[in-house]
C-alpha positions in Angstrom: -48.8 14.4 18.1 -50.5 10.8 18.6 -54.1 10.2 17.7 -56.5 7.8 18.8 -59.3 7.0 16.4 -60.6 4.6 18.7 -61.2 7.0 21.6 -62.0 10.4 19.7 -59.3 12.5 20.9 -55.4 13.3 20.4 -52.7 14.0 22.4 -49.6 16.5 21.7 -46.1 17.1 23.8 -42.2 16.4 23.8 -39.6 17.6 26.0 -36.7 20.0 25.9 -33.1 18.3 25.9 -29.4 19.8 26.5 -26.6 19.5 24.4 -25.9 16.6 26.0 -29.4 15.0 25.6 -30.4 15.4 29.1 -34.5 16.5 29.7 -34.5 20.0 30.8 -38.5 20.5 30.6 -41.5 18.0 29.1 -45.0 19.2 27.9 -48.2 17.7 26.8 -51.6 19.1 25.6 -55.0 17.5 25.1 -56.4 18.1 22.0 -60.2 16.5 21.8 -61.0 15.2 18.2 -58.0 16.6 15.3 -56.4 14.6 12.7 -52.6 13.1 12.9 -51.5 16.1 10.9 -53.5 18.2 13.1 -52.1 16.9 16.1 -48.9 17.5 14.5 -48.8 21.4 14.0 -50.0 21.7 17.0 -47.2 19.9 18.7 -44.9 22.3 16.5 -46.9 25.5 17.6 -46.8 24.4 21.0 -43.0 23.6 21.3 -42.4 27.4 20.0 -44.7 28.7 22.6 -42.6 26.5 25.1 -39.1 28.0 23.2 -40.2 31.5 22.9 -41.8 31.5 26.6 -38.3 29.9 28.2 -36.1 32.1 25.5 -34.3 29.4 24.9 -31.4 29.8 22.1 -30.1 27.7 19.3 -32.8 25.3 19.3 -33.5 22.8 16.8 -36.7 21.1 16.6 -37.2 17.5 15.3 -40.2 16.0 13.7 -41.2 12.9 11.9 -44.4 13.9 9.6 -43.0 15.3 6.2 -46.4 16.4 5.9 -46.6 19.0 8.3 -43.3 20.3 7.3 -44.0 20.7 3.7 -47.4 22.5 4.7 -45.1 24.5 6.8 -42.3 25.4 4.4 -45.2 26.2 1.5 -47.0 28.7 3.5 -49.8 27.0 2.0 -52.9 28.5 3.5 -55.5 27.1 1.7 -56.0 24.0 3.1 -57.9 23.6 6.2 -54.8 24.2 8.4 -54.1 27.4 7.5 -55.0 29.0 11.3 -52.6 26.7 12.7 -50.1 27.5 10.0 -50.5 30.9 10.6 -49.7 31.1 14.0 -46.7 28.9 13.4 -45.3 31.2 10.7 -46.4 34.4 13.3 -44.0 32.9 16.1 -40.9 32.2 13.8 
């Protein structure tokens, strides 16, 4: 996800690639006001929508914020992700 503090709003997306690293689809979602980490669960909820949707198989998914993969892994729903969390851990 990328943020903008400046202009109030975030942004999340990627794109699909082959084995060989060619783009096979792109996506990217307007998200109003969130946080960077915000942004970045998001991202990952949207890329499994995108996975699940296209039944794609033997995916892996790359992402840079420790963060949100640690709040991920912990199942931790008391912080004020825990919706988000959620409905990553649902679509697993």
């Amino acid at each position: 996800g990328s943020v903008r503090f400046n202009k109030g709003f975030a942004i999340d997306g990627g794109c699909v690639r082959d084995y060989n690293g060619e783009r096979i689809i792109g996506f990217a979602r307007y998200l109003d006001n969130c946080t960077v980490l915000e942004a970045e669960l998001w991202g990952i909820l949207d890329w499994l929508n995108l996975i699940l949707d296209r039944r794609f198989e033997r995916i892996l998914i790359q992402i840079d914020s420790i963060e949100a993969i640690n709040i991920i892994m912990e199942n931790s729903l008391r912080n004020s992700n825990a919706t988000i969390v959620r409905r990553i851990h649902v679509k697993q």
